[in-house]
C-alpha positions as CSV (number, residue, x, y, z in Angstrom):
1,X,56.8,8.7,30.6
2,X,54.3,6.4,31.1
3,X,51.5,8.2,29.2
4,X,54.1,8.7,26.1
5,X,54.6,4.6,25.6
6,X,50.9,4.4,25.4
7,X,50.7,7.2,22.6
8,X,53.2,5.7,21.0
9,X,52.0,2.4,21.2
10,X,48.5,3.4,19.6
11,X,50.6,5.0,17.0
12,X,51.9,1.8,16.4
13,X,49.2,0.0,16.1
14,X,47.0,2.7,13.7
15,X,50.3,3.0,11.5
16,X,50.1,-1.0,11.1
17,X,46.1,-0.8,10.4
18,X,46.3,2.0,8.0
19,X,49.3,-0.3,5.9
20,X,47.3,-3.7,6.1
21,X,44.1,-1.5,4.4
22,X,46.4,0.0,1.7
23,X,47.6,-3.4,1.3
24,X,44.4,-4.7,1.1
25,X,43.3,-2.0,-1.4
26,X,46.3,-3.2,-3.6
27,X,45.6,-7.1,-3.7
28,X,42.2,-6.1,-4.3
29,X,40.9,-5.4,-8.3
30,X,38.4,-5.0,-10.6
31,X,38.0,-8.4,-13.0
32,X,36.8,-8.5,-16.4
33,X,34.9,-10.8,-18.6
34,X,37.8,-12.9,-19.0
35,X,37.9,-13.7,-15.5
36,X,35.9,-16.8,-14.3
37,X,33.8,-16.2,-11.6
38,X,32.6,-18.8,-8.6
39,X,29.2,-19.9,-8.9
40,X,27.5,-19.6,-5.3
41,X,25.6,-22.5,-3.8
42,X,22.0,-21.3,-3.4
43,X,19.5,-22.8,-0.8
44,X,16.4,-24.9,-1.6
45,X,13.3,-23.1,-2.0
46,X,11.3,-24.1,1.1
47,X,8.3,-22.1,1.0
48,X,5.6,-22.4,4.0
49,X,2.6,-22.9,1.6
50,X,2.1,-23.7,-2.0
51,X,2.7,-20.0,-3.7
52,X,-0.6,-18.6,-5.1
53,X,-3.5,-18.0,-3.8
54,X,-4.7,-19.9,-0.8
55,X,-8.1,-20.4,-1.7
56,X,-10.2,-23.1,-2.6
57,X,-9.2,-23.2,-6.1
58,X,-12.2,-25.1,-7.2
59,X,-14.9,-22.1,-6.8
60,X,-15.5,-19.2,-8.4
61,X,-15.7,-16.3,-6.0
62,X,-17.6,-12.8,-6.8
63,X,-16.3,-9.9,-6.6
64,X,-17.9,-9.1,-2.8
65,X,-16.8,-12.6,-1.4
66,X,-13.3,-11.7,-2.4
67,X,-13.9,-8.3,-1.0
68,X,-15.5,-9.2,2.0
69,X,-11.6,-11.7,3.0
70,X,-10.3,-8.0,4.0
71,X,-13.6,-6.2,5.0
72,X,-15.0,-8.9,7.1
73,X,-17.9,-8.6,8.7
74,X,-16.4,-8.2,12.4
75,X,-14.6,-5.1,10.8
76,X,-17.7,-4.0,9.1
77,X,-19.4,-4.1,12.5
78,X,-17.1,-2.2,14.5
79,X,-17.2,0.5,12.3
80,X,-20.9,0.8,12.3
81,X,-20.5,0.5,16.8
82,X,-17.6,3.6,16.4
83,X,-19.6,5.3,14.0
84,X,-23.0,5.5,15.7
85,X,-20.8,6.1,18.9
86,X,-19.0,9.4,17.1
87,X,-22.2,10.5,15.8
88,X,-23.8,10.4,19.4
89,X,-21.0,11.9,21.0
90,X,-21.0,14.9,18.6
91,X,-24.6,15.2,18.9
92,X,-24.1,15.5,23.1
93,X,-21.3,18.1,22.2
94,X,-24.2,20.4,20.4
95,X,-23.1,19.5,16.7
96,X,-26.5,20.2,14.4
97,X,-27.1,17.1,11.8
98,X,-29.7,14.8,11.1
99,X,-28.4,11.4,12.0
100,X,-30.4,8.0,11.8
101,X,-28.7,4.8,13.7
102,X,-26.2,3.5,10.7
103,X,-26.4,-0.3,9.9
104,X,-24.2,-2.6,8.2
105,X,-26.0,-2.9,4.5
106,X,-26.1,0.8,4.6
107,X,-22.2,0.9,5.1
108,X,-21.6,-1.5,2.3
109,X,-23.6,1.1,0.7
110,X,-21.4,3.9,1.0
111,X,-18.8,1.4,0.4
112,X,-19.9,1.0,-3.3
113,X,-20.7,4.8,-3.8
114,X,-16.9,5.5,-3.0
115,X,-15.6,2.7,-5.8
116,X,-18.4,4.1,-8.0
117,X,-16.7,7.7,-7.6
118,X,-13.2,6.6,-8.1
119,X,-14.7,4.9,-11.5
120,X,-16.2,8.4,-12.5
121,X,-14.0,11.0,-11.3
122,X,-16.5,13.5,-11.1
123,X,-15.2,17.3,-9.8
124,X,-16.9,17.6,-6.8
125,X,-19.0,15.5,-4.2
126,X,-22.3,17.3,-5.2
127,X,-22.1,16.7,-8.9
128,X,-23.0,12.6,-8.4
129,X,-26.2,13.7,-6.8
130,X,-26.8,17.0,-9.1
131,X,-29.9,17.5,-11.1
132,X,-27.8,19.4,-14.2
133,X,-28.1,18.2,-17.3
134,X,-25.2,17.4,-18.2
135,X,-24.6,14.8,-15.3
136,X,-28.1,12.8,-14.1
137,X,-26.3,10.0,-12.8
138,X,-29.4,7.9,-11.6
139,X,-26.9,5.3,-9.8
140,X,-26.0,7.7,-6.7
141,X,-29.5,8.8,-6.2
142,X,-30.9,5.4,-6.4
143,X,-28.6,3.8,-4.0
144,X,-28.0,7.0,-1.1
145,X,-29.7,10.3,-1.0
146,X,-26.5,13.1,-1.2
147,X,-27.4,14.0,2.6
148,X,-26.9,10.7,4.3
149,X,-23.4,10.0,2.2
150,X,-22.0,13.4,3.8
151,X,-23.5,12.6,7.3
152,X,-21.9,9.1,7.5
153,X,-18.6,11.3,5.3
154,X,-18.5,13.0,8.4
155,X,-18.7,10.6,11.1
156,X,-16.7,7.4,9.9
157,X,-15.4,6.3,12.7
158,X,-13.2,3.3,12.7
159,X,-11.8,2.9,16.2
160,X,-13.5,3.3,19.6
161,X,-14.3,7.0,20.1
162,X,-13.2,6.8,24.0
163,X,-9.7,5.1,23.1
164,X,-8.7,7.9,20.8
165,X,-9.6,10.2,23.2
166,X,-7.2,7.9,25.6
167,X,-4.7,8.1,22.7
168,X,-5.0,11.8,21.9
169,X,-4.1,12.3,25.6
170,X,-0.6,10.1,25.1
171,X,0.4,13.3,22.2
172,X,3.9,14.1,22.6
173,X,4.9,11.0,24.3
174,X,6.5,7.3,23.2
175,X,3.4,5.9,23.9
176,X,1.2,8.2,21.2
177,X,0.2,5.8,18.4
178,X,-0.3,8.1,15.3
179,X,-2.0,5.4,13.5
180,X,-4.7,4.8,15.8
181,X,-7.4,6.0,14.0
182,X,-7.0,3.1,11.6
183,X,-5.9,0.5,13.5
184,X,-9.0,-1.8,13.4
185,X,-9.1,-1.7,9.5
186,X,-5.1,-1.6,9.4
187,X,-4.3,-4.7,11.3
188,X,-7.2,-6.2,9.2
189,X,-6.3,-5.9,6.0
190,X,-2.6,-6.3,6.4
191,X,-3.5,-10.4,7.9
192,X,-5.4,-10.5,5.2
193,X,-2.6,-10.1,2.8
194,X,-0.8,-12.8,4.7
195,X,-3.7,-14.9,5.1
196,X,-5.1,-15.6,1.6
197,X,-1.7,-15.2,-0.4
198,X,1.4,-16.7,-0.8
199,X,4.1,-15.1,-2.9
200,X,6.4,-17.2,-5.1
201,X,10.2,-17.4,-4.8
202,X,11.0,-13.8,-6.2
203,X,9.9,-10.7,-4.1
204,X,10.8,-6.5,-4.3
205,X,10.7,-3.6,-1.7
206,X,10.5,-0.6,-2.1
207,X,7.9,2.4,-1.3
208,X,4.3,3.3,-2.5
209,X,2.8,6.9,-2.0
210,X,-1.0,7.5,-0.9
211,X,-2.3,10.8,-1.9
212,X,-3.4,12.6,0.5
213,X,-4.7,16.3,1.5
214,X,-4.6,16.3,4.9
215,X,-2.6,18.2,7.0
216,X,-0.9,15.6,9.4
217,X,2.7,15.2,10.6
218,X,3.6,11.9,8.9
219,X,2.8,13.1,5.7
220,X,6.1,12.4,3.3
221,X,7.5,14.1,0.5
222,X,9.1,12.1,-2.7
223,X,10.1,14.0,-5.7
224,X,10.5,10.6,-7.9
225,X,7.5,9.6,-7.4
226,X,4.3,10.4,-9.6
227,X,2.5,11.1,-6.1
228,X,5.1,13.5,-4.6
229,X,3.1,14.0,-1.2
230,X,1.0,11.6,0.9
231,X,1.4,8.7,2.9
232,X,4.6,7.0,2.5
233,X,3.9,2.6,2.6
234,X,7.0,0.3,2.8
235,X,5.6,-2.4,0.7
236,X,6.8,-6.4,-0.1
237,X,5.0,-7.5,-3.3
238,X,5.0,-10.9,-5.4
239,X,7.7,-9.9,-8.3
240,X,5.2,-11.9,-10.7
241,X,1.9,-10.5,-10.1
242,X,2.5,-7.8,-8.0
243,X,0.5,-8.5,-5.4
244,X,1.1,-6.3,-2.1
245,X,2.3,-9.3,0.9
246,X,3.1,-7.4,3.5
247,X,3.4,-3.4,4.2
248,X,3.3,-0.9,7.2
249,X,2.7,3.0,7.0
250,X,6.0,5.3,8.2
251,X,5.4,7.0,10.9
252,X,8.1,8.6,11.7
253,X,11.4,8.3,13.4
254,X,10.8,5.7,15.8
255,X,11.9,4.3,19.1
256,X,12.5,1.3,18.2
257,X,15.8,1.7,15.6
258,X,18.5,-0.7,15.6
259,X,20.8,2.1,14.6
260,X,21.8,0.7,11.7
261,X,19.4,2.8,9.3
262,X,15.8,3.0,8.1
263,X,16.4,1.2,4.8
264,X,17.2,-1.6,6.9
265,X,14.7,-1.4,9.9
266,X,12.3,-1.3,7.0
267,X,13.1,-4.4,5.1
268,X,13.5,-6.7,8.4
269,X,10.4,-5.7,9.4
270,X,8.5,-6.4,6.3
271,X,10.3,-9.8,6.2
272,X,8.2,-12.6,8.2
273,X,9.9,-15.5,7.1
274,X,8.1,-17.9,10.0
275,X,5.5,-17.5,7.3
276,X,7.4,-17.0,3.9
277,X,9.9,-20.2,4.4
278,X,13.2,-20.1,3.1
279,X,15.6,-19.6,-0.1
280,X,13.5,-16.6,-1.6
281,X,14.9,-14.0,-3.4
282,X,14.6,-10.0,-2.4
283,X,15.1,-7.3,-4.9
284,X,15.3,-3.8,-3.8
285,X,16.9,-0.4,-5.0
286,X,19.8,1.4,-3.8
287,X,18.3,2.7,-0.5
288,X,18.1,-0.5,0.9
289,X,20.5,-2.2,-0.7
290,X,23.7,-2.3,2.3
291,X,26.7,-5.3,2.5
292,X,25.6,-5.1,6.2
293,X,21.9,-5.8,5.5
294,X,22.8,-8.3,2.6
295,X,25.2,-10.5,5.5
296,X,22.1,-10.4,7.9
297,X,19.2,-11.6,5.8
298,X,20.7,-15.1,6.6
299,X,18.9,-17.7,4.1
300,X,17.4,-15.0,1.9
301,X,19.2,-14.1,-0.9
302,X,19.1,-10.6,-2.0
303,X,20.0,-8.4,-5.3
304,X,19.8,-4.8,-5.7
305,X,21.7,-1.2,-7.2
306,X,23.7,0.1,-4.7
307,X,25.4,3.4,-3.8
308,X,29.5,3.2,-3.9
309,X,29.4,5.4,-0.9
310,X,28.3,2.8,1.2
311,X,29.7,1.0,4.5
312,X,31.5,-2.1,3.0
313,X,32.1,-1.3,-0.5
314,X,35.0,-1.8,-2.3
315,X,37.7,1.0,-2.2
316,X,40.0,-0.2,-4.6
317,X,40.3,1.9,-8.1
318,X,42.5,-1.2,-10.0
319,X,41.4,-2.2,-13.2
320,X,38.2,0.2,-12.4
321,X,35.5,1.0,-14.9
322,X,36.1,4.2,-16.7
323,X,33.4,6.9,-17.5
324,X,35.0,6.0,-21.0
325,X,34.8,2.6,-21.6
326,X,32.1,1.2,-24.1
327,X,28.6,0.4,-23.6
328,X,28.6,-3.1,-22.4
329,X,31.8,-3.3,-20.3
330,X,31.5,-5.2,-17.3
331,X,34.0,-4.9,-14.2
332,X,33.2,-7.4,-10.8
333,X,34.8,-8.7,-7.6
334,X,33.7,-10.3,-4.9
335,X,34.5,-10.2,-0.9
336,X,33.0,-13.7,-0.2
337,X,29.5,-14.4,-0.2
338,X,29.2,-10.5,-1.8
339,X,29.3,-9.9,-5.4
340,X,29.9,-6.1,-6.5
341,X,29.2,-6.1,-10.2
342,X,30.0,-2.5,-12.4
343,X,28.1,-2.5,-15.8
344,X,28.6,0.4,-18.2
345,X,25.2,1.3,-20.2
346,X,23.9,4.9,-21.5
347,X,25.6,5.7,-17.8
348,X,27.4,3.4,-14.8
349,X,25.4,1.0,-13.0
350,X,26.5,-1.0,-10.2
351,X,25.2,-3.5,-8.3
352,X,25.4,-6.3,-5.1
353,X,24.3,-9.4,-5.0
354,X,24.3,-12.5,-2.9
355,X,22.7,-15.3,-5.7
356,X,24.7,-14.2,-8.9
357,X,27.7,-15.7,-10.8
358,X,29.4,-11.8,-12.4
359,X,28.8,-13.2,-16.0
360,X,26.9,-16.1,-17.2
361,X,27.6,-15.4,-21.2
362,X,24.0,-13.0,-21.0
363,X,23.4,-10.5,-23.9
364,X,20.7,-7.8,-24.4
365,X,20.3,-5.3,-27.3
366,X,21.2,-1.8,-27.4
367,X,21.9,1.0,-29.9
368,X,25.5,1.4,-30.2
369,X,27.8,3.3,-32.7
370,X,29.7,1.5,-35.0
371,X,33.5,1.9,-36.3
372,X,31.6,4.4,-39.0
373,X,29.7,6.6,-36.3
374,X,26.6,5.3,-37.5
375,X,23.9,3.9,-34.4
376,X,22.7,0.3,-35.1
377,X,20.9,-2.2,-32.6
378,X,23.6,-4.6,-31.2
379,X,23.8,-7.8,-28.5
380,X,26.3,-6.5,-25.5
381,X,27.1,-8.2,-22.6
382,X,25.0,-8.1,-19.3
383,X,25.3,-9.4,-15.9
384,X,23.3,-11.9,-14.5
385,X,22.3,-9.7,-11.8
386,X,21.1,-6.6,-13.5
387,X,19.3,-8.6,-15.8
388,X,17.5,-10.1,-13.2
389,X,17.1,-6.8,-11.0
390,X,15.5,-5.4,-14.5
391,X,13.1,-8.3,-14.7
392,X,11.7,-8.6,-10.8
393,X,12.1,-5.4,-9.4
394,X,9.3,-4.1,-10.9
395,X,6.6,-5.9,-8.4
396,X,5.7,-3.2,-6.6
397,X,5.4,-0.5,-9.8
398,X,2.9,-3.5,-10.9
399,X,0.7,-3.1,-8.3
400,X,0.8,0.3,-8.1
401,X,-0.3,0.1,-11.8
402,X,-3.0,-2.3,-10.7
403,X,-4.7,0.0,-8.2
404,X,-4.5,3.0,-10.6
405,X,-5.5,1.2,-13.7
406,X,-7.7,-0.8,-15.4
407,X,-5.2,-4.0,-16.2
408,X,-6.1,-7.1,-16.8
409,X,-6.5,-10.0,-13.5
410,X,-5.1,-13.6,-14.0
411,X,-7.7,-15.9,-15.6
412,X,-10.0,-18.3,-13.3
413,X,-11.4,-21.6,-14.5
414,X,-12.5,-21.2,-18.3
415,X,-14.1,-17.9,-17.2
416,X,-12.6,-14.7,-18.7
417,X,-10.4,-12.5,-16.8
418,X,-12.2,-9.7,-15.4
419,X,-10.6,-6.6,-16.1
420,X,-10.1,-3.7,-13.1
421,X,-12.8,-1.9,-14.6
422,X,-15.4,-4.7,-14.7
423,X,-14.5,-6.2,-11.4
424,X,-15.0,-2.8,-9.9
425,X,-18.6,-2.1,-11.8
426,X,-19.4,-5.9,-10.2
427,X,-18.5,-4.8,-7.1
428,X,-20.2,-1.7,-7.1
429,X,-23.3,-3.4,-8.1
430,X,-23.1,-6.0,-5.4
431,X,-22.2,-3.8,-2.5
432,X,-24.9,-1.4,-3.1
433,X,-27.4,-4.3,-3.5
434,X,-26.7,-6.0,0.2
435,X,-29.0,-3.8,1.6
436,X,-31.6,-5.1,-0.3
437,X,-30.5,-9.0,0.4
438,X,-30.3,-10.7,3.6
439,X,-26.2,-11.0,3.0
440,X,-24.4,-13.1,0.5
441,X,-21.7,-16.1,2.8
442,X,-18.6,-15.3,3.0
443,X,-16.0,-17.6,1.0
444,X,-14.6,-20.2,2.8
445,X,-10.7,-20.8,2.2
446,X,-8.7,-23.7,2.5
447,X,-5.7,-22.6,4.6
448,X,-7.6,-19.8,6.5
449,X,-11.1,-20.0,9.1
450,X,-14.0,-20.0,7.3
451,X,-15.1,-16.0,8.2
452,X,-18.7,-15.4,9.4
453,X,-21.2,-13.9,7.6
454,X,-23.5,-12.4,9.9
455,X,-24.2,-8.9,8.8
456,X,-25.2,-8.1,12.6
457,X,-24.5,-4.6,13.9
458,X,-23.9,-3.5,17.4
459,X,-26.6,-2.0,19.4
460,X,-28.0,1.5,18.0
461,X,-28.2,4.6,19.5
462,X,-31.5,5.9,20.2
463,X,-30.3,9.5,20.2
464,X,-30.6,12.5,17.6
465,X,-29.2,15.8,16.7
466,X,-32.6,17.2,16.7
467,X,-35.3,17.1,18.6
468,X,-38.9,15.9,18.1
469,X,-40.6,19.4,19.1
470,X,-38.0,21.4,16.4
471,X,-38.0,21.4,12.2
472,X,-36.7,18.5,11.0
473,X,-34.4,18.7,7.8
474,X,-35.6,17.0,4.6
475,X,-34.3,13.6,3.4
476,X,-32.8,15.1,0.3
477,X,-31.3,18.2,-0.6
478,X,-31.1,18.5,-4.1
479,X,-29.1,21.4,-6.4
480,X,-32.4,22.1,-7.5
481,X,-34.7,23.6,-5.7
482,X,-37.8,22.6,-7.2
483,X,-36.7,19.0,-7.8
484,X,-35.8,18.3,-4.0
485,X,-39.3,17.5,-2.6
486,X,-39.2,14.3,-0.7
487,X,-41.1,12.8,2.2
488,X,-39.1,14.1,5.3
489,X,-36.7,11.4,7.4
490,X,-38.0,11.8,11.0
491,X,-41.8,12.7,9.9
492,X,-41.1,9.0,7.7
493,X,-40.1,7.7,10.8
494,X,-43.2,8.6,12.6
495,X,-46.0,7.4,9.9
496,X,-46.4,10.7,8.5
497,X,-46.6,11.1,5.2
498,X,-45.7,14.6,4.5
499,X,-44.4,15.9,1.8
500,X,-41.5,18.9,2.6
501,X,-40.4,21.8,0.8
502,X,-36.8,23.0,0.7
503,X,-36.0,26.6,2.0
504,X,-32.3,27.8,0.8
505,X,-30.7,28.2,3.8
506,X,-26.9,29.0,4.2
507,X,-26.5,26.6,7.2
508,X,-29.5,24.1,7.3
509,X,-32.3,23.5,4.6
510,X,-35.6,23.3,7.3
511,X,-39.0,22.2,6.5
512,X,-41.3,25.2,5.8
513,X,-44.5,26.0,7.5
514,X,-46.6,25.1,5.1
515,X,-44.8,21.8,4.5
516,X,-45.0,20.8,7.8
517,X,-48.9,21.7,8.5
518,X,-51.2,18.9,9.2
């Protein structure tokens, strides 16, 4: 008897729940135009530091100071120390390849061959180095023989050889970090974002794709995006320059999940506003846009497309927009600080914000048909809020247009702007010439530690793949044949000058005997 009063109070209780929704649903409707809408009361903008770049704007930097902010030369050296590590550790393991101690210069070398390649787009590896006619690139051969860029191609090493093998024991566990290998680099570049820029008040999320080959596990799969497989970055960019703020690579499902999706994991982490400040605002699309994310950003303001079959949207179909209204018609209402804005162009878009009045009187041209059936170009409304989504959400497509293309950088001083192309040849040039110098100093900033610019390197191994009693392997292997006779590495070494003769070999190219007699 007593289990029965309980069912029927819960009854009750869902009965008077279900009505007070319904209800709700019923007080609740679409507006119009001729509806005024609130306008909200928007925070200061408090930023942290001055937006821009936080350098010292007096100076002109060259294209390898500014480089050398995110390759510093603490990174550059621990490279060098992992590198020569792998390459001594493979050679212990019984791997056959000539390998000399790698310094510093001669990574900033290798450096500037990989820009130069990305400028030229050659096919294959080989073909920077090849002796046809129809390439004789001098540049490659005059700056790394084709032998020594594959040797240090195949022993980059960027963190400590024994901690990945550490790591690679942790596979299958929490404590596996999949991103281990680039750690030293990663963490590196992504202060350096922080360090030397400060974005102004407007800022947009969303993903960027790295092309990749490789087969690895956190390799992602987007069919919208011109890169469909690769890496898949989270990125925060400046909505006016596009410059990349903050980003982290996904890995994967993680651990750590507050359970209320990825979209929003992704953007909270991205968000450091101890260093940003306060009152910016966030544009995204419609995977992170959420009324529950929107609530939680606090003193950020936020603006993006959202999908009606979210948590929190509204329900109600009064006064809705029809699939048949004309291009133009607008349809809001708003649940507090939340605005939901419909807009009908060639198809229905829809959008939250937290910063927008629905209609601030806003127009934008379209083609439209008149009473005759004839298209003509005509003003219609639009909302404040997808006017402004159309205008700053584009910061990260910017600077994905930026790395893949050759557009045009701000202007400095009375200087003029350096375009991707030409900053890239500069930088080229003046990586593969620091072998050659005793190191150019690193710029010094004005918010940031001036960095150092020692170009020491660790210690060097003293070991080698081959021994001194066995043939050595030439310096250069050319596609030629008769074109590939250079003085030999290891006889160099020793103060012999003796010249070598290539033998086509299907594993090795060894010095003949009658190359190598005295």
């Amino acid at each position: 008897m007593a289990l029965r009063k309980v069912f029927v109070g819960v009854e009750a209780v869902l009965e008077e729940s279900a009505s007070a929704m319904s209800m709700n649903d019923v007080t609740e409707r679409w507006n119009d135009c001729s509806v005024e809408d609130e306008v909200p009361a928007l925070p200061n903008f408090l930023p942290k530091r001055n937006p821009g770049a936080q350098l010292v704007m007096d100076r002109i930097y060259s294209p390898l100071q500014l480089f050398q902010l995110f390759f510093t030369g603490s990174v550059v050296d621990t490279i060098v120390k992992n590198t020569n590590t792998f390459a001594r550790m493979r050679s212990e393991a019984g791997k056959r390849f000539l390998w000399l101690p790698l310094k510093a210069e001669e990574l900033y070398s290798y450096i500037a061959l990989v820009i130069y390649m990305g400028l030229l787009g050659a096919k294959n590896i080989i073909d920077y180095w090849s002796g046809k006619e129809i390439y004789r690139l001098p540049f490659p051969k005059s700056v790394m023989s084709r032998s020594r860029f594959q040797a240090i191609s195949w022993n980059l090493h960027l963190c400590d050889p024994e901690d990945d093998r550490e790591n690679s024991r942790k596979k299958g566990t929490h404590a596996y970090d999949r991103l281990f290998k680039i750690k030293p680099l990663y963490n590196n570049i992504v202060s350096a974002c922080k360090t030397y820029f400060h974005p102004d008040r407007q800022l947009a999320v969303d993903e960027r794709m790295v092309a990749t080959r490789a087969r690895i596990g956190i390799k992602q799969y987007m069919k919208d995006k011109p890169t469909k497989w690769g890496y898949k970055l989270y990125v925060l960019a400046d909505s006016a320059c596009g410059f990349t703020w903050n980003f982290f690579v996904y890995e994967g499902k993680s651990s750590l999940a507050t359970g209320k999706g990825l979209s929003y994991d992704s953007v909270m982490q991205l968000l450091d506003l101890s260093l940003l400040g306060k009152g910016y605002q966030l544009f995204m699309d419609n995977f992170y846009t959420s009324p529950c994310l929107f609530m939680d950003l606090l003193k950020t303001l936020a603006c993006g497309t959202i999908r009606t079959n979210r948590w929190g949207f509204p329900r109600t179909k009064v006064n809705d927009l029809s699939h048949r209204d004309q291009r133009g018609t607008i349809r809001w209402l708003r649940d507090g600080k939340l605005l939901f804005v419909k807009w009908m162009d060639t198809r229905e878009v829809t959008v939250c914000s937290t910063m927008h009045k629905a209609y601030d009187g806003d127009a934008v041209l379209r083609r439209v048909k008149n009473p005759e059936g004839e298209w003509e170009r005509r003003r219609i409304p639009i909302p404040a809020a997808v006017k402004d989504y159309n205008k700053y959400m584009g910061g990260v497509d910017l600077s994905d247009a930026l790395i893949g293309y050759y557009n045009h950088l701000s202007k400095a001083q009375n200087k003029s702007p350096l375009s991707q192309k030409e900053f890239r040849e500069r930088l080229v040039s003046e990586l593969a010439t620091q072998s050659s110098t005793s190191g150019a100093p690193e710029p010094s900033t004005s918010h940031a530690p001036e960095l150092s610019a020692s170009t020491s390197h660790a210690p060097e191994p003293s070991t080698s793949a081959i021994s001194a009693g066995e043939p050595c392997c030439p310096e250069y292997f050319g596609s030629d044949a008769a074109s590939g006779r250079r003085v030999c590495a290891l006889c160099k070494l020793s103060g012999l000058k003796v010249k070598t003769k290539c033998i086509k070999a299907q594993e090795a190219k060894l010095c003949s005997d009658k190359g190598n007699s005295l």
